[in-house]
Structures are given as C-alpha cells and as structure tokens.
MARDO-245073 format. One line per field, with one value per residue (C-alpha): residue number from 1; residue in three letters; x, y, z. Coordinates in nm, 4 decimals, always signed. Each point is the difference from the previous one (the first is absolute). Layout:
N
nr = NUM  ...
rest = ALA  ...
X = X  ...
Y = Y  ...
Z = Z  ...
# end
This chain:
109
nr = 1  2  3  4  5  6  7  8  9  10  11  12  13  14  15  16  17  18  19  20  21  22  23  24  25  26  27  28  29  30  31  32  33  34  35  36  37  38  39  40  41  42  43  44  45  46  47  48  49  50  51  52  53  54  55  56  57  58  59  60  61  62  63  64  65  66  67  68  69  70  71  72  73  74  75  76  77  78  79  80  81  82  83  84  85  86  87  88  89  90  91  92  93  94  95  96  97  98  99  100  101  102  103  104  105  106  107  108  109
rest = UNK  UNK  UNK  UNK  UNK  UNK  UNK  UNK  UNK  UNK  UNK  UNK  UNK  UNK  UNK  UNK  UNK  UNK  UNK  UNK  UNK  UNK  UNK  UNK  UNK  UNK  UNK  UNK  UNK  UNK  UNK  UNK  UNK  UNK  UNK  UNK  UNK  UNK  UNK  UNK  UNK  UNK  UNK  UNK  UNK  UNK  UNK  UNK  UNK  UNK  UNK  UNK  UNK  UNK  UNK  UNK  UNK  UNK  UNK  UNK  UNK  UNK  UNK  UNK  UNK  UNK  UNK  UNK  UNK  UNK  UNK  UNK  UNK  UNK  UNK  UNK  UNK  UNK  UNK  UNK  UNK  UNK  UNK  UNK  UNK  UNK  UNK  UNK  UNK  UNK  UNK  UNK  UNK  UNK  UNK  UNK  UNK  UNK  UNK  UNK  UNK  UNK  UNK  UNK  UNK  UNK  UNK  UNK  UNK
X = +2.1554  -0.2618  -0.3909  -0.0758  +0.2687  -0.1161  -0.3445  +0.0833  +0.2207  -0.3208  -0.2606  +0.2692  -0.0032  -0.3811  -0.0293  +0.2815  -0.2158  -0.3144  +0.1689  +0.0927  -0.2961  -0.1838  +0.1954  -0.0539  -0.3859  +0.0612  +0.1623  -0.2389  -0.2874  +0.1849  +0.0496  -0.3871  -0.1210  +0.2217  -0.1807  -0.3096  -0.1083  -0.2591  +0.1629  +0.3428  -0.0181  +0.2224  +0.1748  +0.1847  +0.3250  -0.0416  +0.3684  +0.1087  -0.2732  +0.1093  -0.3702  +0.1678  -0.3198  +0.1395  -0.1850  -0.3367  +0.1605  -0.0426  -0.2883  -0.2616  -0.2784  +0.0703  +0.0240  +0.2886  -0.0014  +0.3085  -0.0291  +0.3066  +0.0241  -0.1615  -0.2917  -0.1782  -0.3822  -0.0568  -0.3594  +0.1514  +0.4158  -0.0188  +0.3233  +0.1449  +0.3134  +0.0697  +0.0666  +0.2530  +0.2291  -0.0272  +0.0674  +0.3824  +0.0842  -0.1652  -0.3194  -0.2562  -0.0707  -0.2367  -0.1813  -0.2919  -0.1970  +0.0481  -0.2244  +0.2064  +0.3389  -0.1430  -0.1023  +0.2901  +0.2370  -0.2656  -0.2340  -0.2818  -0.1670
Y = +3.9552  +0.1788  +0.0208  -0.3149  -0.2069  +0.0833  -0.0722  -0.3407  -0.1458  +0.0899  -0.1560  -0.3272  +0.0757  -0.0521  -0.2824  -0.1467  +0.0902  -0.0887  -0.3896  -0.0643  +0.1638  -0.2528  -0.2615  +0.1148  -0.0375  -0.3565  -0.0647  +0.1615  -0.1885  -0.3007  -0.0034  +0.1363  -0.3196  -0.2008  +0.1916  -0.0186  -0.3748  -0.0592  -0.3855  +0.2349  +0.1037  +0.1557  -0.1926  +0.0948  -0.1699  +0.0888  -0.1026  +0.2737  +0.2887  +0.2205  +0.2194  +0.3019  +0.1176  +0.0698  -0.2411  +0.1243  +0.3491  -0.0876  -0.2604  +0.1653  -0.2534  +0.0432  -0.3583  -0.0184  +0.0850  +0.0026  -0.1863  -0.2156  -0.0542  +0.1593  -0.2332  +0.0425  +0.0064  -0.2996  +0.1688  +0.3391  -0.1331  +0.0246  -0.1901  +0.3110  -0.0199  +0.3541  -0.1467  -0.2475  +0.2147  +0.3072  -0.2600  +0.0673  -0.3308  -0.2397  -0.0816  -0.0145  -0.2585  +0.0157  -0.4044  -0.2005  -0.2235  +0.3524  -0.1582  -0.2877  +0.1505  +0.2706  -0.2645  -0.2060  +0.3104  +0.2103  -0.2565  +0.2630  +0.0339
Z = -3.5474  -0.1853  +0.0778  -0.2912  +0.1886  +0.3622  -0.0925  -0.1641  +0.3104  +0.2196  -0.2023  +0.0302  +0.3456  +0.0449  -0.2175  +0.1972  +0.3629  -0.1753  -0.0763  +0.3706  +0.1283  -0.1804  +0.1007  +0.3248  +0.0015  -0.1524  +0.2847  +0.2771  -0.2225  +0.0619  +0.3617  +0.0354  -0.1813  +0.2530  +0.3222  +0.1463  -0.1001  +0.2130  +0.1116  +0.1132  +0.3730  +0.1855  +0.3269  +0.3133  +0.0620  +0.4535  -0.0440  -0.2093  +0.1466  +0.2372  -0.0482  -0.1315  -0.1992  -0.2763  -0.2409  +0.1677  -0.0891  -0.3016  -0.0961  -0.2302  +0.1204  +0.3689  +0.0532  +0.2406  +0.3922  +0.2031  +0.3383  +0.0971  -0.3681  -0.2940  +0.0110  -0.4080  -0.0707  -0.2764  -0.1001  -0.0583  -0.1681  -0.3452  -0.0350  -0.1690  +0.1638  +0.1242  +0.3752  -0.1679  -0.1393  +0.2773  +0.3020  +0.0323  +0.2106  -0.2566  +0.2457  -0.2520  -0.3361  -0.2590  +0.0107  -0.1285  +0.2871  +0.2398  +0.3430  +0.0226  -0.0157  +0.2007  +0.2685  +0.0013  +0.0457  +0.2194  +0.1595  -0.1415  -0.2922
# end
C-alpha cells in the first residue's frame, strides 16, 4: 500500500470515529436532558438495601447517608440518577411525589 493509499484509509478512519463519536454525544445529551428534573427524586427500596455504601460512594451532591439503609437527603438529590444505576441489588428508583413514597416505605421523610 503506498503513502496516498495509507493516508486515504486513515482519513476514512476518522471520519468513520468522528460519526459515532457524534452519535455518541447525541446520546450522552440525551440521557443528560432525561436527569436531574427537579420533580425526579431518588427512593430507597429498605427491602432491597443491604447499606453497602456504594451509591453514597458515589453521589456527587452528597445526599445519601448509610444507616440501616441508605437513607437520601430530598434538599440536596438532584434526581440525576447516579445512585440508581450504581446500587447493584436494585434498592434505589428515580420518582415524582419523593416524601410520600419515602414515608410510606421509611416512615420518615
């Protein structure tokens, strides 16, 4: 393959990156518009939690504490939904009308 060739299968190469790397953003753009909606809170299943920590670990607002169960701060959740998806036994769900859920499952608000 000479240099002419080479060079044209790597500028297909990055147009071919640059497509699904747009794509990509699309889809991050997408799921960002879906997260953080101020009426989305996240709630404790005390079912499911064991209080491994691990969606505390991980919350960028610091809105969760682990006592018997993770137990999550409805002033400081932004409802962006990092807790849901890290929480490996399901305990935790992204909901509108967050005290009274929390109250009926918790008995605390």
């Amino acid at each position: 393959m000479n240099r002419t060739n080479k060079l044209y299968d790597l500028k297909e190469k990055a147009r071919e990156i640059e497509i699904r790397l747009t794509r990509l953003r699309g889809q991050i753009e997408e799921i960002q518009n879906h997260r953080g909606s101020a009426d989305l809170k996240a709630v404790v299943d005390p079912g499911r939690c064991v209080a491994c920590g691990i969606c505390s670990d991980h919350c960028p607002e610091g809105a969760i504490v682990i006592e018997e169960i993770a137990y999550i701060d409805p002033a400081r959740c932004r409802g962006c939904g990092i807790c849901v998806d890290i929480c490996r036994r399901g305990a935790i769900s992204l909901g509108r009308g967050w005290a009274k859920e929390q109250e009926k499952k918790t008995g605390t608000i």
